[in-house]
N, C-alpha and C positions, 0 to 999 in steps of 0.2 A: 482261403479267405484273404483279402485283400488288408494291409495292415491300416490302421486307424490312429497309428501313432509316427510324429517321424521327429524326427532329430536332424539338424543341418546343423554342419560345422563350419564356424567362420574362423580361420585361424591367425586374424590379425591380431597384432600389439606392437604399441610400442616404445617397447619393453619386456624383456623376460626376467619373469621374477624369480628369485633366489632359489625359488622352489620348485620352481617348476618344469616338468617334462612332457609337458603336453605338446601335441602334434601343434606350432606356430609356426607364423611366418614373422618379422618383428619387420616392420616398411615405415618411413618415413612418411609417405603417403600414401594410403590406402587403394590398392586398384578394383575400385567397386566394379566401374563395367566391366573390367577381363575376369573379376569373380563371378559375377552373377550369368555373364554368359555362357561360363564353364557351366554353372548350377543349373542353368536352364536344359544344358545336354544332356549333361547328368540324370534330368527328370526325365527327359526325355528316353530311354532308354527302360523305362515303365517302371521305375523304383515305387511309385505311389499310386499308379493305373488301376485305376476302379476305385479307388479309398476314399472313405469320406473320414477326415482325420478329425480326431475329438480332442490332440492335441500336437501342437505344432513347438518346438523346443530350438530356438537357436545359440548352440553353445561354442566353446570357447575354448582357446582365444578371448580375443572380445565382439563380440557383434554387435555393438555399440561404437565402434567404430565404421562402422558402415555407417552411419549418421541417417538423418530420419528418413531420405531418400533412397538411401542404400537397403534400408530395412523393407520398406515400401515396395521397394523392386523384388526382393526375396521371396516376399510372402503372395506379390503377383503375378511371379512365376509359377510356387507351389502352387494357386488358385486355375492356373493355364492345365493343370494337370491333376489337379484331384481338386474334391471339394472338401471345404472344412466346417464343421459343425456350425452351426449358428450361436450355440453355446461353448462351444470349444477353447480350449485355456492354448492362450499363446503366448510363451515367456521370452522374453530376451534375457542374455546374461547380462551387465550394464557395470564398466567403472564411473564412481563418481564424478569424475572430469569430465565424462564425454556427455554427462545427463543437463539439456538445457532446456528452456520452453519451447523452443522452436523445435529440437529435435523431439518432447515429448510427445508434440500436438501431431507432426508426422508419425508418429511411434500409432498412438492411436487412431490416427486415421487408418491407419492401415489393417488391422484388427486386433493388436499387443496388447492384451490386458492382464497380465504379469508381470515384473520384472525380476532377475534375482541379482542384486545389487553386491558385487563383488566388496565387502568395508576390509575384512581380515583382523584391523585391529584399530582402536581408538586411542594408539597412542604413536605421534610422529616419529620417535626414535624407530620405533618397530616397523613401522611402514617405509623408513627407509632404509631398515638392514634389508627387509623384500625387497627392495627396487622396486616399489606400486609407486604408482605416476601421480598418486592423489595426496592430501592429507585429511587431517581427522574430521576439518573441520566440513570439508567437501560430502562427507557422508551424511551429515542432518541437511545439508544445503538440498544436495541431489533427492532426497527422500520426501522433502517439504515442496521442492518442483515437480516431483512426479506424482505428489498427492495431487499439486493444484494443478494438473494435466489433467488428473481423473483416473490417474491409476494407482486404485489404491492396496492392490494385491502387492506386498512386498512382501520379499525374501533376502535377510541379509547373511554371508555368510562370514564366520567367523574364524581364525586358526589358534587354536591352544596346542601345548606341550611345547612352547620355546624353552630355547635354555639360559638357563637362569642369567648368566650374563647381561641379558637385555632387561633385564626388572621390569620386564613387562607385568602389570598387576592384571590379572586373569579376572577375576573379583569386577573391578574397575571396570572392563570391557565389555562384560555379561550385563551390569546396570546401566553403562551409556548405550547399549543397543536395545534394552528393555524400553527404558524411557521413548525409545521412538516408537514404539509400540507398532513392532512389525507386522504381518499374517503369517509370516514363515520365520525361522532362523534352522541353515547349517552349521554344525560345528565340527570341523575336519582338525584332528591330531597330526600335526607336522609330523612327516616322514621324510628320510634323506632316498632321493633316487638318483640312479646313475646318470652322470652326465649336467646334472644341475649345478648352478653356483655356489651352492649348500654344500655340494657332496666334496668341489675344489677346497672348501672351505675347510671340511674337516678332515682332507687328504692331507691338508696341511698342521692340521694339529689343533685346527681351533675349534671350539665346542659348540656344535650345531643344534643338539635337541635335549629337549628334556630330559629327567630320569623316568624309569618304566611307573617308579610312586607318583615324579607330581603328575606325569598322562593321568593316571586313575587317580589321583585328588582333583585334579582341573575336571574330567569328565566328569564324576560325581556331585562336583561344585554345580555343573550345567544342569546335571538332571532334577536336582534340588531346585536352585534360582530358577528354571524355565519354569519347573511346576509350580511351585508357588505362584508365578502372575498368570497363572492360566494356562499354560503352552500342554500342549499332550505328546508326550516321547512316542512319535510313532513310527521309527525310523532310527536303526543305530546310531547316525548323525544327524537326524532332520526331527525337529520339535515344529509344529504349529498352533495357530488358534484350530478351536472345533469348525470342522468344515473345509479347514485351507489348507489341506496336504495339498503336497505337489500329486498332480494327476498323473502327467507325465511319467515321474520317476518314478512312482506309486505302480505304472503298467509294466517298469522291469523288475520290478520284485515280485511279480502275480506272473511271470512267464509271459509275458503277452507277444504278439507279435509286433516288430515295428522295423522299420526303415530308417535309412541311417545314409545323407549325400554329406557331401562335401571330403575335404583331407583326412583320412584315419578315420572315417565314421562306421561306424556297426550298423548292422542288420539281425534280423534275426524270424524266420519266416516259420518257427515251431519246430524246424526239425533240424534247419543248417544255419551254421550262423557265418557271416561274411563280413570283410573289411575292405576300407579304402587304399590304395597307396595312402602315406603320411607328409609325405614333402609336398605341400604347395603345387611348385612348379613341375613336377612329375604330375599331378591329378591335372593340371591342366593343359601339359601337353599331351597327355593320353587322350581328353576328351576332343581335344582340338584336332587330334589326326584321328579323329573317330574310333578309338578306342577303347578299350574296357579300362575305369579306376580300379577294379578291383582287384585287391594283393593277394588275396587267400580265402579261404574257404573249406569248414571241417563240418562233416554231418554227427549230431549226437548221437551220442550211442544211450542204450540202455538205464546204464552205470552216469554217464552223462548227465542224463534228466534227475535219474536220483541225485546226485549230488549238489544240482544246482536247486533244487525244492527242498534240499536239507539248508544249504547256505542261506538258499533268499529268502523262506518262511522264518530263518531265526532269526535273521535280518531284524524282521516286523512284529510291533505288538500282533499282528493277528496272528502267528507263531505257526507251530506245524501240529500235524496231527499225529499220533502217534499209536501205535499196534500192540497188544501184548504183549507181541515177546519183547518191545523195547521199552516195557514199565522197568525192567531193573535196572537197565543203565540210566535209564533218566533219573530215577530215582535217587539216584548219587547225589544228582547236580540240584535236584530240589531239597536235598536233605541238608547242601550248602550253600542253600540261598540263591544258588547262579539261575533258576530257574522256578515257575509256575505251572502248574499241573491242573487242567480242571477241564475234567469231561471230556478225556482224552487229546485237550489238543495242549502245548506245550509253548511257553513263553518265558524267555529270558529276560530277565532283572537286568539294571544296567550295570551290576558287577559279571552278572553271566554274560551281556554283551561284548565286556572286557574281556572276556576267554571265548569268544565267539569263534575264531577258527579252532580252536584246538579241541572244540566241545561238537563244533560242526564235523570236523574231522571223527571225530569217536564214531557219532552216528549213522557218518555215510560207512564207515570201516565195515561197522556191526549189517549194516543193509546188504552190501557188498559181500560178505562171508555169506550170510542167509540166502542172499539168490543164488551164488555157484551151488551149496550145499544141496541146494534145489533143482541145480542143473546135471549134480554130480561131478562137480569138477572143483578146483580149489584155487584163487586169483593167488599171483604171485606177487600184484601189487596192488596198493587201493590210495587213488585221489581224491583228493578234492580241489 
């Protein structure tokens, strides 16, 4: 089956923010036609051949720097090579800065009826320990322009667990993104990763994140305030209105298949899953001398599948299902709150979300013993 979902990566900025180690390029001027030409090989090569896609995702980076034209061009390349649903949800990632009338009305001519609106935080101190290109006030501006464009699918996404240092009030940030009253919000817990400006930061001595208490008082702050004005926790990090989950992201927590062009982008065709080279200028010298982007390439095993339908169904309120023989060790986790039990399928609280790998991990451990014991043989190790 041909995937129905894709994901393109656009890896410009310009800017890298404090935290960041995602595959970019940071350019002064953005080279939309040597990008999208590359994109168009890329397609060409049958990433999306035969698909009628139900959702199209361009992430980031920023793809908003492509500006309305650049976006425009993208999405009539994808259209050159598969078809897209009539109903089909089309996001862009978007900083506040780059979002204008002109670029919105291009946005939607082209068929973007999403946007997910990079804020982080509403307060300027913070937004320039990140290195974000905007300030606070850019985030109500860009949101009230992309309403009166006609797109009113928003998603803002947030970062809690700073450290205390920056008095960032967490509280404070959760009610100025309320009041815009979004269809979506992310809220992603600062992690330090290798190679960020965060992590020089704190090579050096200085205190980069949160303590492990206020992570779980800021996230339990968010599950409380989201619910209260309506939002439904449907996603470890992702609350919406009823109706407006992300479709997209919503299709790699269900397993699904999908496609994945541009720098560093995944694939995943049910059985093997695939990456791009990550550097810019390598994905487009390879396509330019008519070569493969792809870096690598590993087929699931068994053990594989289990562990990813252990991790991604706890992921989700819609949770996992569960077998007899694993009522006792659940039972642990419901008799501590971390978890909900009903009619054998199994769903995590958002303190159990808070132990999600180490509860994920139990599961698939216990699965992983039960199939060898099965096979007759006994694993010497067990992932997740």
């Amino acid at each position: 089956m041909p995937p129905s979902h894709l994901y393109i990566h656009v890896p410009f900025c310009a800017r890298r923010c404090s935290y960041c180690d995602f595959s970019i390029a940071v350019r002064a001027r953005t080279p939309v036609e040597e990008y999208v030409q590359s994109l168009r090989s890329e397609l060409s090569h049958g990433a999306v051949q035969g698909s009628t896609l139900d959702t199209v995702y361009l992430g980031g980076g920023t793809p908003s720097r492509l500006g309305g034209p650049g976006v425009a061009d993208v999405l009539s390349s994808v259209r050159d090579y598969a078809s897209i649903a009539p109903d089909a949800e089309i996001t862009i990632e978007a900083n506040p800065d780059d979002v204008n009338d002109v670029a919105v009305a291009q946005w939607v001519a082209a068929g973007v009826n999403r946007v997910s609106l990079g804020s982080q935080s509403f307060d300027d101190s913070v937004l320039e320990w990140m290195h974000r290109t905007h300030d606070s006030k850019q985030i109500a501006q860009a949101v009230k322009t992309l309403r009166r464009g006609g797109i009113s699918n928003l998603s803002l996404d947030l970062i809690f667990a700073l450290p205390d240092t920056l008095k960032r009030s967490w509280e404070r940030d959760l009610t100025l993104a309320l009041d815009l009253e979004p269809a979506h919000v992310s809220l992603y817990g600062l992690t330090v990763e290798a190679h960020t400006p965060i992590a020089r930061w704190r090579d050096r001595g200085a205190v980069v994140e949160g303590t492990e208490d206020a992570y779980e008082e800021e996230f339990l702050l968010a599950h409380e305030s989201m619910g209260n004005a309506g939002y439904e926790h449907y996603e470890v990090s992702n609350f919406s209105r009823p109706g407006k989950t992300s479709r997209h992201n919503s299709a790699y927590w269900t397993g699904a298949r999908y496609a994945g062009v541009g720098p560093s982008a995944h694939s995943f065709d049910g059985s093997s899953r695939r990456w791009n080279v990550a550097a810019y200028s390598e994905w487009v010298r390879r396509l330019g001398a008519g070569e493969s982007s792809v870096a690598g390439e590993e087929r699931l095993t068994p053990g594989n599948h289990d562990a990813e339908e252990v991790y991604l169904g706890l992921r989700t309120r819609n949770g996992l299902a569960i077998d007899e023989t694993e009522l006792e060790t659940v039972a642990r986790w419901v008799d501590a709150g971390w978890a909900d039990l009903n009619d054998s399928r199994l769903r995590l609280t958002p303190t159990g979300w808070l132990r999600l790998d180490s509860l994920a991990a139990d599961l698939v451990a216990r699965r992983t013993r039960r199939t060898h014991e099965v096979l007759g043989a006994t694993p010497s190790h067990c992932y997740i």
